[in-house]
N, C-alpha and C positions, 0 to 999 in steps of 0.2 A: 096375377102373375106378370103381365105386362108392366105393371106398376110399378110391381117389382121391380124388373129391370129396367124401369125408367129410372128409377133412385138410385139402382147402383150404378148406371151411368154417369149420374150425374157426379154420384159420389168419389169415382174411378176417374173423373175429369178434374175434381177440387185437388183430391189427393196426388195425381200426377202431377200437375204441373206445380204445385206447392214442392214435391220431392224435388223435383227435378233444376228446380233454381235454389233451392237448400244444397243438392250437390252441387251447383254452378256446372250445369248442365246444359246444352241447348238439343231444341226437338233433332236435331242434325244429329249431336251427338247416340242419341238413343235409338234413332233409326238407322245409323250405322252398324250397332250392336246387333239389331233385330232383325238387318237386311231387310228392312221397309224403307218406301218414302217417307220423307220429314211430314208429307201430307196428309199422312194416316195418321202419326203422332198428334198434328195441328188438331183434325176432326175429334179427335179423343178427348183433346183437352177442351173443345166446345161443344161436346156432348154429342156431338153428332156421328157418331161412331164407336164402336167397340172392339177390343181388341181381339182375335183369338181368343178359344181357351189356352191351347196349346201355347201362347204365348203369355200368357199371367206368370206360372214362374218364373219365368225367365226374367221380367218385367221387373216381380219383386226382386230375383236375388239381385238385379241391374242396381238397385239401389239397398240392396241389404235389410229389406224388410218382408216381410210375412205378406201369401196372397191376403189373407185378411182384411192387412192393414192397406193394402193398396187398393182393396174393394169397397173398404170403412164398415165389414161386418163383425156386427156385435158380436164378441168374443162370449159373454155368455147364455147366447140365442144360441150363438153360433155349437157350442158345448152339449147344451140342451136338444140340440137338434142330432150332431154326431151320440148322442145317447140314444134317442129314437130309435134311430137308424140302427143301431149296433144291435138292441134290444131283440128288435123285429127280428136280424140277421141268425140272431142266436136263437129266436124261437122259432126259426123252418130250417133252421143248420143244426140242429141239437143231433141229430143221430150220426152213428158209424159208418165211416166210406164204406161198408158192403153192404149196408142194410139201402133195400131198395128205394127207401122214403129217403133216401138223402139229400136228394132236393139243391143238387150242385147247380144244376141251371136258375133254378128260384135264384140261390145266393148270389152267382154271378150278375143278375140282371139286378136285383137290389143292388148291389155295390156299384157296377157302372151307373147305373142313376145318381147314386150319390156323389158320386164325383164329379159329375157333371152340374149335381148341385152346389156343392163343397169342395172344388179342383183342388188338388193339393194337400188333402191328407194325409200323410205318410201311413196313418192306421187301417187306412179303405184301401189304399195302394197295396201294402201287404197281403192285405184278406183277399184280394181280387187276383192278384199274383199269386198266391197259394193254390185258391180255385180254378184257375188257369192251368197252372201246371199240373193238378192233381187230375184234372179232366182229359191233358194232353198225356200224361202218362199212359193214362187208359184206355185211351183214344185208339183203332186198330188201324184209322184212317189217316196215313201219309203226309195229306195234305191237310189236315185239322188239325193232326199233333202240330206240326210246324207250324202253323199259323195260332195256335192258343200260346206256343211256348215261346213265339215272337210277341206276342202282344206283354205275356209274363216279363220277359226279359226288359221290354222296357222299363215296365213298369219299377224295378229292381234297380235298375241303372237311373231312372232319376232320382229313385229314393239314393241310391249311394251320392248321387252329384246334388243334391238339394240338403239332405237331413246331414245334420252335426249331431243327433245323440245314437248311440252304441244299439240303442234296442230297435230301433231301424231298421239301421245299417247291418246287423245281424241276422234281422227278419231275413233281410232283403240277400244277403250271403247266402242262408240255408238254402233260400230258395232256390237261388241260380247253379247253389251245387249239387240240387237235386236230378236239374235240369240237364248242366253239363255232363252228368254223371251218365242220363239215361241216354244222352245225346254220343255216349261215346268221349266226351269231351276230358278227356281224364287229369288232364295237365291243370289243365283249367280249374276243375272240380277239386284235384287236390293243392294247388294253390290258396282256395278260398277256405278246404279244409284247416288247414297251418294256421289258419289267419282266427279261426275259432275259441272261444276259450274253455278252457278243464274244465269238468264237471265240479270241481273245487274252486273255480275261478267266474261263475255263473253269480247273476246279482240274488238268485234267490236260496242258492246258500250262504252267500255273505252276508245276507240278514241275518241269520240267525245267531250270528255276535252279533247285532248290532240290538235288536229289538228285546222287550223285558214284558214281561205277565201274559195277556192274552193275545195279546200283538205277536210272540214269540212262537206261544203254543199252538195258534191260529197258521203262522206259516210253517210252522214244521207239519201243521195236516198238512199243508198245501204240497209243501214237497215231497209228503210222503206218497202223497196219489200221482204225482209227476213221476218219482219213481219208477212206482210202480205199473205205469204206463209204459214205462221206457224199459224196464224190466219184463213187462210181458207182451210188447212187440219183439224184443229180442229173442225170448223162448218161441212165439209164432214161426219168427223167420230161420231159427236154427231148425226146428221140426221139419222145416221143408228139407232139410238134410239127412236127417237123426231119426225121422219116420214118424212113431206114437209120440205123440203131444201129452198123453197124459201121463203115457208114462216116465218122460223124460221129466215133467215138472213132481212129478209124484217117485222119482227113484233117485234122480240125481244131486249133488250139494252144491251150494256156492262157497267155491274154495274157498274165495278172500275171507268170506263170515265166517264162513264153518257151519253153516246152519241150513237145513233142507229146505228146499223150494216151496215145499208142499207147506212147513211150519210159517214161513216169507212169507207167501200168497195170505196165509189165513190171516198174519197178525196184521197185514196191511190191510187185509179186507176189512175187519176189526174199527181200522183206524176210519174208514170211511163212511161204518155204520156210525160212528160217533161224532160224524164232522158236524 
């Protein structure tokens, strides 16, 4: 492990000052950015030092490249590794936020380690930020919500101030509208609302033009279990209004289809025995 970060030191020193005279840049100029001494810059570029994590994105976006590449890690170790990680993530996160195995502190501590290994994910950022705020939701305690749901919130704000692609930046929306929403925050929450797109305007119905044979059929299951997800949170959470749950899902239609709940549920369940 030390070895480790002997080599990316050294590697974080070639690659700096290489960037930094490609922009016609001087170590002044970069430690003005960063509110450091030019002396911290100098020790980095002769190995003898290291910068923050906290300051690597910064670092990259300084020069408009990727922590990666300002670290010189191999992008398909690098891949190979963010799979590891996810894998594990998904197999002590696989159950339902009520079921008592849910294992949200396991996931949070896996995620902060990997960022710590991998700073700058936007995919770990999310997951960490979801877990965050789902824990501070349920939190009874004052002082933990607010401090899980500040830690979230950053995390959210740099993914919107770092990442340029949509599915990010969207993660990172939901979440903090989740967040404003319980916070009272409503201006705020429905700002980021407006900013959402339609459920017709979503990337995994627009495949469905786009894709042909198995590729097609494959994500129309996929949608259909999203759905159906999002359809029977919505009948859970009107219950708590409307009383029997089953008999609301079992008496009542959905206008738009014309088609009973109870017939919906089955043919979706259907589709899931077949996936």
């Amino acid at each position: 492990n030390s070895r480790g970060n002997i080599v990316m030191e050294i590697q974080l020193a070639r690659t700096l000052k290489s960037l930094r005279q490609k922009n016609n840049k001087t170590q002044d100029d970069l430690a003005l950015f960063l509110g450091i001494s030019s002396q911290a810059v100098s020790k980095w570029e002769r190995s003898e030092g290291f910068p923050d994590i906290t300051l690597l994105p910064r670092i990259a976006g300084y020069f408009h490249v990727s922590v990666d590449e300002l670290l010189g890690v191999d992008e398909i170790a690098r891949q190979n590794r963010i799979e590891e990680i996810t894998a594990e993530y998904n197999r002590i996160r696989h159950h339902v936020p009520l079921d008592p195995d849910y294992r949200l502190d396991e996931g949070i501590e896996l995620i902060r380690n990997a960022l710590t290994e991998l700073p700058g994910v936007f995919f770990f950022e999310q997951l960490l930020a979801a877990d965050l705020s789902w824990k501070g939701k349920n939190s009874s305690e004052t002082a933990e919500k607010t401090k899980l749901f500040e830690e979230a919130i950053t995390l959210c704000e740099d993914i919107l101030a770092r990442s340029t692609e949509d599915r990010w930046r969207d993660c990172a929306k939901q979440i903090l509208l989740v967040m404003y929403a319980d916070l009272g925050m409503t201006e705020k929450a429905l700002e980021l609302a407006y900013q959402m797109p339609g459920p017709r305007c979503t990337c995994e119905y627009m495949l469905t033009y786009i894709l042909k044979g198995e590729d097609l059929n494959y994500r129309r299951k996929l949608n259909a279990v999203l759905y159906y997800h999002i359809f029977r949170e919505s009948i859970l959470q009107l219950s708590e209004d409307w009383g029997d749950t089953a008999d609301m899902i079992h008496g009542r239609e959905l206008a738009a289809a014309g088609i009973g709940t109870k017939e919906y549920l089955a043919a979706i369940e259907n589709v899931l025995q077949t996936k």
